[in-house]
C-alpha positions in Angstrom: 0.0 0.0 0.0 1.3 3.7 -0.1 -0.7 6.5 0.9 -0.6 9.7 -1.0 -1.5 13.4 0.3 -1.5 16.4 -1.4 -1.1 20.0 -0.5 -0.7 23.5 -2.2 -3.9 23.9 -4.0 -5.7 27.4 -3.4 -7.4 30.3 -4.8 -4.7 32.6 -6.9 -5.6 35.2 -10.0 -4.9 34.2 -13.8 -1.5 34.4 -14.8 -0.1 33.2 -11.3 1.4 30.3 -9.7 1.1 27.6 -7.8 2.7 24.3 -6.7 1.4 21.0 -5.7 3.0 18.6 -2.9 2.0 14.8 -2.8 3.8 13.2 0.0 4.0 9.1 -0.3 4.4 7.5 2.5 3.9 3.1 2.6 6.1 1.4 0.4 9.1 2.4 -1.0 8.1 5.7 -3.0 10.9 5.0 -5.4 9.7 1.8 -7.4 7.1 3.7 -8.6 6.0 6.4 -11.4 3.8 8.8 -10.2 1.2 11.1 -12.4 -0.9 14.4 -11.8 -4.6 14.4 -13.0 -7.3 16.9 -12.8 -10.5 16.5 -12.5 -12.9 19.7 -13.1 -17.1 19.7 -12.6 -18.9 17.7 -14.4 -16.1 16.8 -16.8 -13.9 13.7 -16.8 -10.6 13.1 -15.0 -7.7 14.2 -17.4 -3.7 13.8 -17.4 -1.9 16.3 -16.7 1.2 15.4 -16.0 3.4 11.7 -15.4 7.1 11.4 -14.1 9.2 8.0 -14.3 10.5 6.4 -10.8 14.2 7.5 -11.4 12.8 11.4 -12.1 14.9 10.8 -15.7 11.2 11.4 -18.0 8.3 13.6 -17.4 5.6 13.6 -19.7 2.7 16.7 -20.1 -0.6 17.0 -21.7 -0.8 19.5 -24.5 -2.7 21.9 -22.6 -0.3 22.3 -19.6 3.3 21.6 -21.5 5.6 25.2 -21.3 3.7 26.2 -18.1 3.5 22.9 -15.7 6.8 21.4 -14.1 6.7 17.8 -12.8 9.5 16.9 -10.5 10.1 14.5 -7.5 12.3 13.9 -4.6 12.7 10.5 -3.4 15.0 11.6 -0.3 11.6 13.6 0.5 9.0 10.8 -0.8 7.2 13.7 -2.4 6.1 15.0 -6.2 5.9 18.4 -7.0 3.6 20.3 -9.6 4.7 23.8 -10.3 2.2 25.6 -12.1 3.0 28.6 -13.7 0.7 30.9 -16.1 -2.3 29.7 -14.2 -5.3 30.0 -16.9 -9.1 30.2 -15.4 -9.4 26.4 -17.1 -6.8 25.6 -15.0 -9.8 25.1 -12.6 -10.3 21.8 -10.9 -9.6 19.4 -8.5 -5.8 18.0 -8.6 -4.6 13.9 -7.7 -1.5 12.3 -7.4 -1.1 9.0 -8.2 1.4 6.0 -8.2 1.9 3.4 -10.2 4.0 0.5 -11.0 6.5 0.9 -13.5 5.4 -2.2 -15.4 1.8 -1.1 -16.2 0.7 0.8 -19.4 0.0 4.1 -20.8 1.4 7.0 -18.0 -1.7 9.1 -19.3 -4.6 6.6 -18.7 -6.0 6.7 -14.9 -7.0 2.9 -14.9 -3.0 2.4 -15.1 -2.7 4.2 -11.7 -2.5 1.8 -8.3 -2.7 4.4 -5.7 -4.6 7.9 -5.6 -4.3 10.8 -3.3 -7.6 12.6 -2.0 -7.0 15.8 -3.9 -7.0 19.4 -3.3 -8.7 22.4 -4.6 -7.0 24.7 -7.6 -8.9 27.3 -8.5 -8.3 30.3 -11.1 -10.1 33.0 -11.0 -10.1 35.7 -13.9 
């Protein structure tokens, strides 16, 4: 098992920044790849963003790449998601999740073992 929290979500103006904290904590946070996804009313959960175990690939949707920075410290047992140039569809509700390095596609959420409980990003105009 490994439990995931995240923190750093909040209200903050178009055009800011903000950035995310998932802390692991369970099994060994390194044997595992860990992804972002958003989820915003009434609209499916979406990728966002996916690093590999070692920190060595990141991977972005089209719609965050050039503003979103995915990065992780296994010292800490923690991913980071710095957000900058925060748009108003920015606006949603933000997981981390872990999975094993074996499964398939990085941007599909049925590949993901583990899930945080998510926090709160919104952009206000």
């Amino acid at each position: 098992q490994v439990q995931l929290v995240e923190s750093g979500g909040g209200l903050v103006q178009a055009g800011g920044s903000l950035r995310l904290s998932c802390a692991a904590s369970g099994r060994t946070f390194s044997n595992y790849n860990m992804g972002w996804f958003r989820q915003a009313p009434g609209k499916e959960r979406e990728f966002v963003a996916a690093i590999s175990w070692s920190g060595g690939s990141t991977y972005y949707a089209d719609s965050v790449k050039g503003r979103f920075t995915i990065s992780r410290d296994n010292a800490k047992n923690t991913v980071y998601l710095q957000m900058n140039s925060l748009k108003p569809e920015d606006t949603a509700v933000y997981y981390c999740a872990a999975r094993y390095p074996s499964r398939g596609s990085y941007r599909s959420s049925d590949q993901y073992d583990y899930w945080g409980q998510g926090t709160q990003v919104t952009v206000s105009s």
